[in-house]
Short mmCIF file of the C-alpha atoms (twelve columns), coordinates in Angstrom:
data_MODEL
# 
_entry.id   MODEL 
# 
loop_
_atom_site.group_PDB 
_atom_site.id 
_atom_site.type_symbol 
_atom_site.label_atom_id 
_atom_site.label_alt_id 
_atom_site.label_comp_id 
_atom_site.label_asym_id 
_atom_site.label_seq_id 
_atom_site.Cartn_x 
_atom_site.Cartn_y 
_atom_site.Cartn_z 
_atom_site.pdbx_PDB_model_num 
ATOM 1   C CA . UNK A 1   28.165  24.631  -22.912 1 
ATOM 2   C CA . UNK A 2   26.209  21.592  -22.659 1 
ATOM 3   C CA . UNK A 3   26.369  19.473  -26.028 1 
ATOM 4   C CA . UNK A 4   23.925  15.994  -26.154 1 
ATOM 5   C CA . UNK A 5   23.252  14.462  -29.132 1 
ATOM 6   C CA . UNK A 6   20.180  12.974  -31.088 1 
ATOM 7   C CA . UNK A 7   19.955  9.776   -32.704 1 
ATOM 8   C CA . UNK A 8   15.943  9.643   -33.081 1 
ATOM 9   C CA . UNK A 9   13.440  11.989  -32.778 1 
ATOM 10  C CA . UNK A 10  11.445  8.973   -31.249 1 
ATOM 11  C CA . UNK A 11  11.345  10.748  -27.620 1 
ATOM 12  C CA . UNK A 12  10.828  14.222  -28.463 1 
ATOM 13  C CA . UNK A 13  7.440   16.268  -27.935 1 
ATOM 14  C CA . UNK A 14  5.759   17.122  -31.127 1 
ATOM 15  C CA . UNK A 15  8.408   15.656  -33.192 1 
ATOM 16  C CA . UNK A 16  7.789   11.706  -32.500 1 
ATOM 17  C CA . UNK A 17  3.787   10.989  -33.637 1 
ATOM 18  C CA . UNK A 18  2.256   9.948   -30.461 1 
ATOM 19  C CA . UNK A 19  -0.827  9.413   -30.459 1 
ATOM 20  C CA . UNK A 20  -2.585  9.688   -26.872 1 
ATOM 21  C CA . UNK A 21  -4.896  12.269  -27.687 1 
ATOM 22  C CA . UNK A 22  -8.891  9.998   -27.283 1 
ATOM 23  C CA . UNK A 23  -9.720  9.619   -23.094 1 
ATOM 24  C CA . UNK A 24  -12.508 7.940   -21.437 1 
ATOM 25  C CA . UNK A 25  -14.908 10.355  -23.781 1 
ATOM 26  C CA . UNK A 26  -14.419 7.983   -27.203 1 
ATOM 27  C CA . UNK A 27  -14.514 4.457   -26.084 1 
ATOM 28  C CA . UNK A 28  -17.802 5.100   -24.368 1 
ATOM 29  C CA . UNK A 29  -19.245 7.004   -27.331 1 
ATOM 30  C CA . UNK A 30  -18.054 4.056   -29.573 1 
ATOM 31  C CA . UNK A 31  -19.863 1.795   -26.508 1 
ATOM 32  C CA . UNK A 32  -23.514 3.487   -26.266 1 
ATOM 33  C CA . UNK A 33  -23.062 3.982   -30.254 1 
ATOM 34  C CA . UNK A 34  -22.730 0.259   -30.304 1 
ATOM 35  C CA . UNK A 35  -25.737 -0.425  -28.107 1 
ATOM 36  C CA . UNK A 36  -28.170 2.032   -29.688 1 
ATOM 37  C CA . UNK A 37  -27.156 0.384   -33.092 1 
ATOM 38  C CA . UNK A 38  -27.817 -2.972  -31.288 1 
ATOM 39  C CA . UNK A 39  -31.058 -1.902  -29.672 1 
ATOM 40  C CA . UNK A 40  -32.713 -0.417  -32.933 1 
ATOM 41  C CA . UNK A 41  -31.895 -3.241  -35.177 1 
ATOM 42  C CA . UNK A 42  -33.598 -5.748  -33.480 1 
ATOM 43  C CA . UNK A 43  -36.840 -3.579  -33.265 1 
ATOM 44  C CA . UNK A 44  -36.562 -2.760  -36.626 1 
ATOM 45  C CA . UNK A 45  -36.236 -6.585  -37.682 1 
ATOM 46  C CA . UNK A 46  -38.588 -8.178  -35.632 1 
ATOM 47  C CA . UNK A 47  -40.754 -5.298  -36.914 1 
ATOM 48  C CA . UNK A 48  -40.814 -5.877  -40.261 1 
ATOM 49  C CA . UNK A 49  -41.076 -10.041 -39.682 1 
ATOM 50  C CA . UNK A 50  -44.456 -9.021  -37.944 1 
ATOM 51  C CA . UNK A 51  -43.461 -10.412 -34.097 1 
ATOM 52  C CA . UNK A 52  -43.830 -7.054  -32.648 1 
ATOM 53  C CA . UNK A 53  -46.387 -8.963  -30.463 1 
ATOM 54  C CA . UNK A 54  -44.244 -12.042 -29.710 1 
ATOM 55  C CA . UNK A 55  -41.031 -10.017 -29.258 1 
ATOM 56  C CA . UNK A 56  -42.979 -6.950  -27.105 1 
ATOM 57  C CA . UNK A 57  -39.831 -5.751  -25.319 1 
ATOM 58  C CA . UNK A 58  -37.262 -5.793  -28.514 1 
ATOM 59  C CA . UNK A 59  -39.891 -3.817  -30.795 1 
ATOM 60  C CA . UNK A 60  -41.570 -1.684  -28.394 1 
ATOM 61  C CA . UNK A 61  -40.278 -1.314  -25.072 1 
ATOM 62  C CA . UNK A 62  -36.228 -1.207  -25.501 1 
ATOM 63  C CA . UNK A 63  -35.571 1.021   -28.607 1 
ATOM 64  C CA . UNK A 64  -36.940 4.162   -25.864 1 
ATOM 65  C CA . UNK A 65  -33.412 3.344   -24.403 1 
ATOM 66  C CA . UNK A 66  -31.673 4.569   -28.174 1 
ATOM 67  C CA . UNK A 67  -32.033 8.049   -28.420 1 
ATOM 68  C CA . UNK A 68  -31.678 8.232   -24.400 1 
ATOM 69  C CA . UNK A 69  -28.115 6.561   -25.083 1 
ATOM 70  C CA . UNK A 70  -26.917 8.709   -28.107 1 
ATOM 71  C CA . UNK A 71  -27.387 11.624  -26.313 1 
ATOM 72  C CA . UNK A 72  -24.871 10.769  -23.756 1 
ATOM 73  C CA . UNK A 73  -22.606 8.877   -26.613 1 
ATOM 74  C CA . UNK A 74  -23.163 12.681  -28.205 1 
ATOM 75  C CA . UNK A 75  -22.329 14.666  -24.736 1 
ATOM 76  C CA . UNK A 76  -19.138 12.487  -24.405 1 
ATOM 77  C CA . UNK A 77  -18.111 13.137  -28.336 1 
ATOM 78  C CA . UNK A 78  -19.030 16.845  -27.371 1 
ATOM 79  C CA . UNK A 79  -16.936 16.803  -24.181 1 
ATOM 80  C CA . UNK A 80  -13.689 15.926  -26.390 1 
ATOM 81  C CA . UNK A 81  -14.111 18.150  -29.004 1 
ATOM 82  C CA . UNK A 82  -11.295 21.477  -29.055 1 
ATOM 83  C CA . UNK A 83  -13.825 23.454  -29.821 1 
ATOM 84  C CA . UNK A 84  -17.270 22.212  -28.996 1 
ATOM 85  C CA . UNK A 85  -19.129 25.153  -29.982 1 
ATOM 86  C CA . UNK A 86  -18.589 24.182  -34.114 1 
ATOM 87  C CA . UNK A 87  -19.622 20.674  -34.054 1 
ATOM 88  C CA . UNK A 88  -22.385 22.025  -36.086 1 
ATOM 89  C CA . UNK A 89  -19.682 22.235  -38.987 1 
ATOM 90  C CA . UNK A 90  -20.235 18.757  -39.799 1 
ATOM 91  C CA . UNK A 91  -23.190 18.803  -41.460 1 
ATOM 92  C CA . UNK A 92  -22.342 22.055  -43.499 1 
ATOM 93  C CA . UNK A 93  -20.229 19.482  -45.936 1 
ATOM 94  C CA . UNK A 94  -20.397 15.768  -46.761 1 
ATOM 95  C CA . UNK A 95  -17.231 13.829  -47.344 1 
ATOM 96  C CA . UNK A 96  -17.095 10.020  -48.651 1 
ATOM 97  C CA . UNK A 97  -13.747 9.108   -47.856 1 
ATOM 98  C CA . UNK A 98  -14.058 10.494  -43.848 1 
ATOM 99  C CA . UNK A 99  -15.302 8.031   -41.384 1 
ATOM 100 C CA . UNK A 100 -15.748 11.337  -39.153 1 
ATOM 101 C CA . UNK A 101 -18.270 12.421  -41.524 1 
ATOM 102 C CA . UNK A 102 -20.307 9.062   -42.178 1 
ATOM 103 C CA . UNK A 103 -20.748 9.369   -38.799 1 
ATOM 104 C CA . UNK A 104 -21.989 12.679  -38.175 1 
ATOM 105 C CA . UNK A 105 -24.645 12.241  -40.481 1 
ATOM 106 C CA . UNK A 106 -25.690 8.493   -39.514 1 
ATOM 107 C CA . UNK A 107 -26.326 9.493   -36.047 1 
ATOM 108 C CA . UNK A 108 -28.186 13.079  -37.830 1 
ATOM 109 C CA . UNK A 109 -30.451 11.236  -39.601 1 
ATOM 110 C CA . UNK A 110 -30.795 8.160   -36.770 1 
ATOM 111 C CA . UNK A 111 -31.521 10.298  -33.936 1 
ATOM 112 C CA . UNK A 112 -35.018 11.763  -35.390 1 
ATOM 113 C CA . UNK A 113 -36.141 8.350   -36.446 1 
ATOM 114 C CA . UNK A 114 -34.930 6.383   -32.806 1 
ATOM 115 C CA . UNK A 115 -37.206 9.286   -30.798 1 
ATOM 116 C CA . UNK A 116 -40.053 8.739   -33.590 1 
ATOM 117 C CA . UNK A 117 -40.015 5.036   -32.655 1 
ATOM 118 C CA . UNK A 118 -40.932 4.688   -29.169 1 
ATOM 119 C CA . UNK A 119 -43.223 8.255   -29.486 1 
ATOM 120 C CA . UNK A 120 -45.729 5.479   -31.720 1 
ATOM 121 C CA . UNK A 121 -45.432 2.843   -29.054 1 
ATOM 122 C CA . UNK A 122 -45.494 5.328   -25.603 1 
ATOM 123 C CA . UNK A 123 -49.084 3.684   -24.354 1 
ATOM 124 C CA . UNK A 124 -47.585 0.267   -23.989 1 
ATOM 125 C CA . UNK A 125 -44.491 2.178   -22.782 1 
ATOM 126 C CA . UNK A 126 -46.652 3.521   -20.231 1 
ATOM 127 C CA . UNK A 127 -48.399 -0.104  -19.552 1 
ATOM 128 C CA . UNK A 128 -44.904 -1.310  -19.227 1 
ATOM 129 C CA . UNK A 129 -43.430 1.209   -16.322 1 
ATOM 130 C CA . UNK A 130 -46.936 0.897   -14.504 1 
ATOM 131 C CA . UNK A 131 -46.319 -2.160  -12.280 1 
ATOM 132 C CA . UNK A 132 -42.448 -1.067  -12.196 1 
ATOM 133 C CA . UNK A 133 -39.765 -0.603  -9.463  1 
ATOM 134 C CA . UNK A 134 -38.998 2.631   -10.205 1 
ATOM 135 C CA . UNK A 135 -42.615 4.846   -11.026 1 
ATOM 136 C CA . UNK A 136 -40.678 8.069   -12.796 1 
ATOM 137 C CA . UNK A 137 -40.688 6.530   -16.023 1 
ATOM 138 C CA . UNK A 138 -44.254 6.038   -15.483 1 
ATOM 139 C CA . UNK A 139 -45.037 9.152   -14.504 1 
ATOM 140 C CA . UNK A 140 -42.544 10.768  -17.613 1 
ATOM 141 C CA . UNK A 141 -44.872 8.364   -19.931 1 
ATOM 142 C CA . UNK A 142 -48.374 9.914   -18.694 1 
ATOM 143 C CA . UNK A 143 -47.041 13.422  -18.578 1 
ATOM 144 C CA . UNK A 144 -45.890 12.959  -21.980 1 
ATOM 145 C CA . UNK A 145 -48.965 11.536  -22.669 1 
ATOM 146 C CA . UNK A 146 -50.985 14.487  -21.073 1 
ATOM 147 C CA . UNK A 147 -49.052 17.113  -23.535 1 
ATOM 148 C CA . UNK A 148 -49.478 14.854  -26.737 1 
ATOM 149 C CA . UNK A 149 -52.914 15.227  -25.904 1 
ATOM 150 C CA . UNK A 150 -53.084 19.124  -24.744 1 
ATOM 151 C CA . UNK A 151 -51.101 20.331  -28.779 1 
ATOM 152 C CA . UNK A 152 -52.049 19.468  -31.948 1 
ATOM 153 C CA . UNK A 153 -48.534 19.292  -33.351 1 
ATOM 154 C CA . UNK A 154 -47.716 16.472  -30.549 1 
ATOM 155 C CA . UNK A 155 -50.557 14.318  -31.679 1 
ATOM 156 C CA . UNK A 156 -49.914 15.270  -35.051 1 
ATOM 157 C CA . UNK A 157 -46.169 13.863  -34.401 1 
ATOM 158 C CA . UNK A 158 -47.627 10.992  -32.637 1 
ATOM 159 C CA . UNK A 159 -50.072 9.981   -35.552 1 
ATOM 160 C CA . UNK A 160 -47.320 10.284  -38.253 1 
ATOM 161 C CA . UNK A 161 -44.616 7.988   -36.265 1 
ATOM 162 C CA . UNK A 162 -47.631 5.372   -36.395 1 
ATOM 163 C CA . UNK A 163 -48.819 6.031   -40.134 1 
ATOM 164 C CA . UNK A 164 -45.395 5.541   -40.964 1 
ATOM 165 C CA . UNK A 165 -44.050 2.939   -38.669 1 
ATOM 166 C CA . UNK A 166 -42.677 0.250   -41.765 1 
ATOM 167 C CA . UNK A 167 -40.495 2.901   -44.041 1 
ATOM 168 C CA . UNK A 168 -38.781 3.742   -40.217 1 
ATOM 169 C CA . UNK A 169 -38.343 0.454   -39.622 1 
ATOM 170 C CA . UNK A 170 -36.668 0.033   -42.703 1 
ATOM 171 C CA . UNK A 171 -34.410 2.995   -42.615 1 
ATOM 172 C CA . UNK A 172 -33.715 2.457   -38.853 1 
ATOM 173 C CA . UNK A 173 -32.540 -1.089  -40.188 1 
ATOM 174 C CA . UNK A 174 -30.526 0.351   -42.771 1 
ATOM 175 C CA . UNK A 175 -28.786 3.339   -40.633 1 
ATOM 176 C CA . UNK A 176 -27.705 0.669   -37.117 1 
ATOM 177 C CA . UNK A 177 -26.130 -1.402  -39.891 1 
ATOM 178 C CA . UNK A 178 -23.926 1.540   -41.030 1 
ATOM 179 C CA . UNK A 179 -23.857 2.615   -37.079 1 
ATOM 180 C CA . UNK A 180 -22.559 -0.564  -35.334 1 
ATOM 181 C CA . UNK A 181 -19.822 -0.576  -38.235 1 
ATOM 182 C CA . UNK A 182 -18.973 2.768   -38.242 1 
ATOM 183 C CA . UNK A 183 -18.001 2.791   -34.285 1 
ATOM 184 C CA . UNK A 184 -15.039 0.193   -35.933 1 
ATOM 185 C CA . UNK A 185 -14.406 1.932   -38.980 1 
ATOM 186 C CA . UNK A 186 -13.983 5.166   -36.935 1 
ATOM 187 C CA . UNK A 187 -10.492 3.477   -35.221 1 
ATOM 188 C CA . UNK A 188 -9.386  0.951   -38.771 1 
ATOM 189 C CA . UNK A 189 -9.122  4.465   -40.550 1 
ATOM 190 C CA . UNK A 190 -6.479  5.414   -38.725 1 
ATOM 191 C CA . UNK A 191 -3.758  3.282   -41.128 1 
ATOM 192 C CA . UNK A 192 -0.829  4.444   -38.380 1 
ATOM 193 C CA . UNK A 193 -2.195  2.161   -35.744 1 
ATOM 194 C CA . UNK A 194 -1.368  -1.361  -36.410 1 
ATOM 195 C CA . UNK A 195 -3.574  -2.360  -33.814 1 
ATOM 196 C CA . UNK A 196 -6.494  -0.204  -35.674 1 
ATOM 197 C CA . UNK A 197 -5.062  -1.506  -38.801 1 
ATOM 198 C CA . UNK A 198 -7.386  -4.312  -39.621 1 
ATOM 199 C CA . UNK A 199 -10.829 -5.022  -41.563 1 
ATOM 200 C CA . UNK A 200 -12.215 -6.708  -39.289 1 
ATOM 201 C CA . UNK A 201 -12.397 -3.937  -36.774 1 
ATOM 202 C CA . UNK A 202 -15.673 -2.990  -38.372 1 
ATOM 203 C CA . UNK A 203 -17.520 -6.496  -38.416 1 
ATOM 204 C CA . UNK A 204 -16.852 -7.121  -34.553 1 
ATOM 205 C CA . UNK A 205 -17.692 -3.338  -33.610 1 
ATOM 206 C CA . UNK A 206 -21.031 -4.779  -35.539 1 
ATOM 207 C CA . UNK A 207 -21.158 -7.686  -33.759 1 
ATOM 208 C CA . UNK A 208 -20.152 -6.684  -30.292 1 
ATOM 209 C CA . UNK A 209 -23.124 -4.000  -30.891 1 
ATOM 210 C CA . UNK A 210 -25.708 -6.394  -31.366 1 
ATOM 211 C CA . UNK A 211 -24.724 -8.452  -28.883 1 
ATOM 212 C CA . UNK A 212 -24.930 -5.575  -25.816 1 
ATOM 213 C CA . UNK A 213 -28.835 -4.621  -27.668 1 
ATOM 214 C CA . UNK A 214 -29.777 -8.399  -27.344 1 
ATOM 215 C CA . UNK A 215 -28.126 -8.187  -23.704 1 
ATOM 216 C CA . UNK A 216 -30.127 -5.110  -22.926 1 
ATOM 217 C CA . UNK A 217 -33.451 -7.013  -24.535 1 
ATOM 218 C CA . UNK A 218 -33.360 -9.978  -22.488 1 
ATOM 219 C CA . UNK A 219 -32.683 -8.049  -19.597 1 
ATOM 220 C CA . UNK A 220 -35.786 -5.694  -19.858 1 
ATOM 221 C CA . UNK A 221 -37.872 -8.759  -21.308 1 
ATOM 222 C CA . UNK A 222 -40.757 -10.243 -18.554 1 
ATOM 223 C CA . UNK A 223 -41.762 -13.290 -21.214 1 
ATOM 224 C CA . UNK A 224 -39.556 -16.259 -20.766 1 
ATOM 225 C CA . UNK A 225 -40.096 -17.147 -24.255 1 
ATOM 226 C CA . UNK A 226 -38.450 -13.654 -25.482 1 
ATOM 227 C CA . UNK A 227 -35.583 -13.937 -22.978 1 
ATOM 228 C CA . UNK A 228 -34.613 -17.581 -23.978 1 
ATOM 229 C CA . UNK A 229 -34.873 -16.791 -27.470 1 
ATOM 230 C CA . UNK A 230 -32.597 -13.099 -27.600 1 
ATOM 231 C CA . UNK A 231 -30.075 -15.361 -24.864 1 
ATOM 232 C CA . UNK A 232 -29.915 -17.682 -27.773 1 
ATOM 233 C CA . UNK A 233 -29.321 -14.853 -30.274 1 
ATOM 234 C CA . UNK A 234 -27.276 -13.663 -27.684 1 
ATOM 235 C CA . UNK A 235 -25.204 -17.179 -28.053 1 
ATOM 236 C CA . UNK A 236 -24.458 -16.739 -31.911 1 
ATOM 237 C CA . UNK A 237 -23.511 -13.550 -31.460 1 
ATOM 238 C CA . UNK A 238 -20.638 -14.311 -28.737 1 
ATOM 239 C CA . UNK A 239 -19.827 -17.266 -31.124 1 
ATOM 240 C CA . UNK A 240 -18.897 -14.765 -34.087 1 
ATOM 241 C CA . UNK A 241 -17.765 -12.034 -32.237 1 
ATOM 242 C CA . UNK A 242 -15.036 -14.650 -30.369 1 
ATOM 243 C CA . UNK A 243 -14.417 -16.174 -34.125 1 
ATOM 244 C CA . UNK A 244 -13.541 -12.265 -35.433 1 
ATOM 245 C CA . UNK A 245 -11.274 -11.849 -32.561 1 
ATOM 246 C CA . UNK A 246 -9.683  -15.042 -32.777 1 
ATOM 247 C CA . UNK A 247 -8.689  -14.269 -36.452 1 
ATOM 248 C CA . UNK A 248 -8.113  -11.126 -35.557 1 
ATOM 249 C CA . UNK A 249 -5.151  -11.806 -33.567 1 
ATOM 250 C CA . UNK A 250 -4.009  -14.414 -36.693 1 
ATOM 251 C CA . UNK A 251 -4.308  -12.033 -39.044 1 
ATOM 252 C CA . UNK A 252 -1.339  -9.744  -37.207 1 
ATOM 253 C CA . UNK A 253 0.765   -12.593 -36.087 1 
ATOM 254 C CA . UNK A 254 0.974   -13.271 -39.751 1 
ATOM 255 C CA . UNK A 255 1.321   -9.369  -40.986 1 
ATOM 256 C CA . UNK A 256 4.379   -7.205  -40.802 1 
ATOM 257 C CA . UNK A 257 6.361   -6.670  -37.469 1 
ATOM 258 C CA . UNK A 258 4.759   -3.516  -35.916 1 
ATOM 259 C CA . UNK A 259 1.396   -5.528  -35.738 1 
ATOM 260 C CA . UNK A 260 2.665   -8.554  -34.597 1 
ATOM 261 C CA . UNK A 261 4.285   -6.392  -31.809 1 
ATOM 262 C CA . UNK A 262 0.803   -4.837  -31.279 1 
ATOM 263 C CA . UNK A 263 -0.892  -8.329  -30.945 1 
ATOM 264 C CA . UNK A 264 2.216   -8.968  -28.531 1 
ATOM 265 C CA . UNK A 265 0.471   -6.383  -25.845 1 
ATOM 266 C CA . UNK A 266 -2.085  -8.889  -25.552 1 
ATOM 267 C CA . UNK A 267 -0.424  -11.822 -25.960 1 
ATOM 268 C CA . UNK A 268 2.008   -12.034 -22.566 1 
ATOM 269 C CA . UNK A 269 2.091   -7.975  -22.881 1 
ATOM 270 C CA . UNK A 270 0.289   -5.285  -20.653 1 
ATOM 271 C CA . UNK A 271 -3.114  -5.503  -21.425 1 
ATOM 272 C CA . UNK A 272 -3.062  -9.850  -21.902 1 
ATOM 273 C CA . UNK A 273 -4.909  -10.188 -18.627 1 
ATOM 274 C CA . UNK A 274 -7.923  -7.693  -18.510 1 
ATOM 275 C CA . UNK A 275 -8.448  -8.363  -22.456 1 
ATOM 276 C CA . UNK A 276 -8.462  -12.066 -21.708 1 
ATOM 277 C CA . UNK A 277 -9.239  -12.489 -18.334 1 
ATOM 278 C CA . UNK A 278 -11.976 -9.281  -18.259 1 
ATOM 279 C CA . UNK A 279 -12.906 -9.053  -21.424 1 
ATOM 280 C CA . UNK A 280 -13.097 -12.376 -22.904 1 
ATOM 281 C CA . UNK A 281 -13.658 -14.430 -20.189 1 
ATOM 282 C CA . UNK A 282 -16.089 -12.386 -18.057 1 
ATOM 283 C CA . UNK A 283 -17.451 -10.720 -21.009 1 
ATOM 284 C CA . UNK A 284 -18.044 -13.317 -23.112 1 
ATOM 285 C CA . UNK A 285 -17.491 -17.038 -21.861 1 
ATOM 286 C CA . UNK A 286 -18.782 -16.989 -18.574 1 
ATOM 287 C CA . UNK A 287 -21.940 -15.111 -19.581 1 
ATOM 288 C CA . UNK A 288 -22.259 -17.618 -22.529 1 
ATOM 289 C CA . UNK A 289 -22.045 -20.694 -19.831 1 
ATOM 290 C CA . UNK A 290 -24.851 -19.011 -17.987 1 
ATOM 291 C CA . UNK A 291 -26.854 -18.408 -21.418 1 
ATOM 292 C CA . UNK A 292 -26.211 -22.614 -22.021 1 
ATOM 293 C CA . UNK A 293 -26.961 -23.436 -18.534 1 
ATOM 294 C CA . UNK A 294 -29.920 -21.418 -18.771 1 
ATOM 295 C CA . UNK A 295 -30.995 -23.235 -21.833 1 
ATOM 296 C CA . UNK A 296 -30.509 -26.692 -20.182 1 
ATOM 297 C CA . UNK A 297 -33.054 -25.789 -17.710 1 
ATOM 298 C CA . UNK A 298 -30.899 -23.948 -14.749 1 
ATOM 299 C CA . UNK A 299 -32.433 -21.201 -12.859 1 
ATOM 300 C CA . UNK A 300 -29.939 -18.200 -14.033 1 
ATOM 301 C CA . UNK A 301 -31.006 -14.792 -13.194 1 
ATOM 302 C CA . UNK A 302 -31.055 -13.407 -16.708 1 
ATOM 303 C CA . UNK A 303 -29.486 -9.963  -15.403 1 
ATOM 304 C CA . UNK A 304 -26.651 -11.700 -14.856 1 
ATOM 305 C CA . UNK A 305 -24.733 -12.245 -18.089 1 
ATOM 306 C CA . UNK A 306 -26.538 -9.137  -19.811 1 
ATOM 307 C CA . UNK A 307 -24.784 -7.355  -17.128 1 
ATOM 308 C CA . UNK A 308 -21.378 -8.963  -17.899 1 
ATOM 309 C CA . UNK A 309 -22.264 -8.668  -21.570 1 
ATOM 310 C CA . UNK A 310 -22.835 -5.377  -21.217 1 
ATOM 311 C CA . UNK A 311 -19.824 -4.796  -18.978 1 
ATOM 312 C CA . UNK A 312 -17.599 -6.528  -21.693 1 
ATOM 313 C CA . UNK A 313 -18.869 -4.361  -24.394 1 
ATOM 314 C CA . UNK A 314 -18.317 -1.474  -22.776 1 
ATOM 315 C CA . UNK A 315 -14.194 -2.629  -21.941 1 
ATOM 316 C CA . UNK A 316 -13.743 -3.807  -24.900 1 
ATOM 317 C CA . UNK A 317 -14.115 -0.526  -26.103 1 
ATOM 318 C CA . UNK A 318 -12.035 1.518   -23.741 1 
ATOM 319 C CA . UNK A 319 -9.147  -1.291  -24.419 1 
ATOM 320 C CA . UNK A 320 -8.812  -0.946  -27.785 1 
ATOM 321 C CA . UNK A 321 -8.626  2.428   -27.696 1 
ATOM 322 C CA . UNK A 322 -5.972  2.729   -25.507 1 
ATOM 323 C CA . UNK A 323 -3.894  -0.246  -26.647 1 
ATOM 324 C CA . UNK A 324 -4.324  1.293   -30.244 1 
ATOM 325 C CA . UNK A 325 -2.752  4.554   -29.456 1 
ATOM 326 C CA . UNK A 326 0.285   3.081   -28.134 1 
ATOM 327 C CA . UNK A 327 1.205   0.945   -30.950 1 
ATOM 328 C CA . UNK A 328 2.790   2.703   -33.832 1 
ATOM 329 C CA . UNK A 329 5.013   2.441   -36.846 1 
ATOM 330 C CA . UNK A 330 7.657   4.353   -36.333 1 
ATOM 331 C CA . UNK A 331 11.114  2.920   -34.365 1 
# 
């Protein structure tokens, strides 16, 4: 008979609390919820300041990208759900103290109101994708256009989401708020992460958010007055999204072991070089250089940091993800 004995349960399957359970599927969710949040915000401010004409691409043009990238945040969530078929079981109940839930109905009552926004502005959508690369979205824009025209219910759809353009704004401003925070919220609920452990998860899930819309803005935007101006938004935003992350990091160097062993992974640990080197450096810095340069009179193809921005968004996500399921309190 073989005899071996136990001193911790820390190694054994189902009895040590390992959490490894959230793939590829989450941190892209929490990414495109990010960006949508991002992208409908600044549409829904510049709105309601009356520069829908100076800002074109932020207020009319960009938001049609929101609901486009919800749906595949939502086919993602839906590919890691146990049992996909009873997502629907969310919305039979509403509960204040689950992040899970806040969620579910945000993006219930945001998805509606982010297709209702671009249906009022689809003729300068169309105007837009005209003189484009790529003609399918112009094509999409005067089919859709053709079957507005052809039902009553379609135009009827069409007139409302322009009758009513200022109380969407206003709940559209409302809802990304709640949005880019909740994609934070949804990992700083989980108290048995130290790495999750943290208010400030929420504010630079916020932040980040914004900061991938503006990206995505100045991108789209033709006007060099609307892509100097979002690039310097664009500045701020890297400024207090590196500020959140640098206190971050000071906030569990001075906290209890477990999370200064958690800040350890990135500080001379496993993930220290793609979080600094990828993420904050290519993410953040060197597309802020270009930004400054850019400002200073260099010619900088603008696609160039919104695509870094965007990429560092996007890994920032799937980091803290994984980092935060391998940190843990129990030894």
């Amino acid at each position: 008979m073989k005899e071996e004995l136990f001193v911790s349960g820390r190694e054994l399957e189902f009895i040590d609390p390992v959490l490894h359970i959230w793939h590829w599927q989450i941190p892209l969710y929490l990414f495109v919820g990010g960006l949508a949040a991002g992208l409908i915000f600044f549409a829904s401010y510049f709105f309601l300041k009356g520069k829908e004409d100076e800002f074109p691409i932020a207020v009319k043009i960009a938001p049609f990208l929101a609901p486009i990238v919800i749906v595949l945040g939502l086919m993602a969530l839906l590919l890691d759900l146990r049992h996909p078929a009873y997502f629907w079981q969310l919305y039979t109940t509403i509960r204040i103290d689950s992040p899970m839930s806040w969620g579910a109905w945000t993006l219930g009552a945001i998805m509606p109101l982010s297709i209702l926004w671009p249906v009022s502005y689809i003729y300068d959508l169309q105007k837009y994708f005209e003189n484009s690369f790529c003609k399918m979205p112009y094509k999409l824009m005067t089919w859709v256009i053709k079957l507005k025209d052809r039902y009553w219910i379609l135009e009827w759809i069409y007139e409302i989401s322009i009758k009513f353009r200022k109380p969407i704004a206003i709940i559209n401003l409302i809802l990304s708020i709640i949005l880019g925070v909740y994609t934070g919220i949804l990992l700083s609920a989980f108290n048995a992460r130290p790495l999750w452990n943290t208010s400030l998860l929420g504010p630079l899930f916020l932040v980040s958010g914004l900061s991938t819309g503006a990206a995505a803005i100045m991108w789209m935007a033709r006007d060099h007055h609307e892509k100097i101006t979002f690039s310097k938004i664009d500045l701020v935003l890297i400024g207090v999204e590196l500020f959140f992350i640098v206190h971050m990091f000071m906030g569990f160097l001075a906290s209890t072991a477990v999370q200064q062993e958690a800040a350890a992974l990135f500080l001379g640990g496993e993930f220290t070089a793609i979080f600094w080197g990828f993420f904050v450096f290519v993410g953040l810095v060197f597309p802020a250089i270009l930004e400054i340069m850019e400002l200073f009179g260099y010619k900088i193809p603008i696609s160039i940091p919104a695509f870094f921005i965007l990429f560092g968004g996007a890994l920032f996500r799937f980091i803290m993800v994984e980092a935060g399921q391998i940190t843990r309190y129990l030894y």
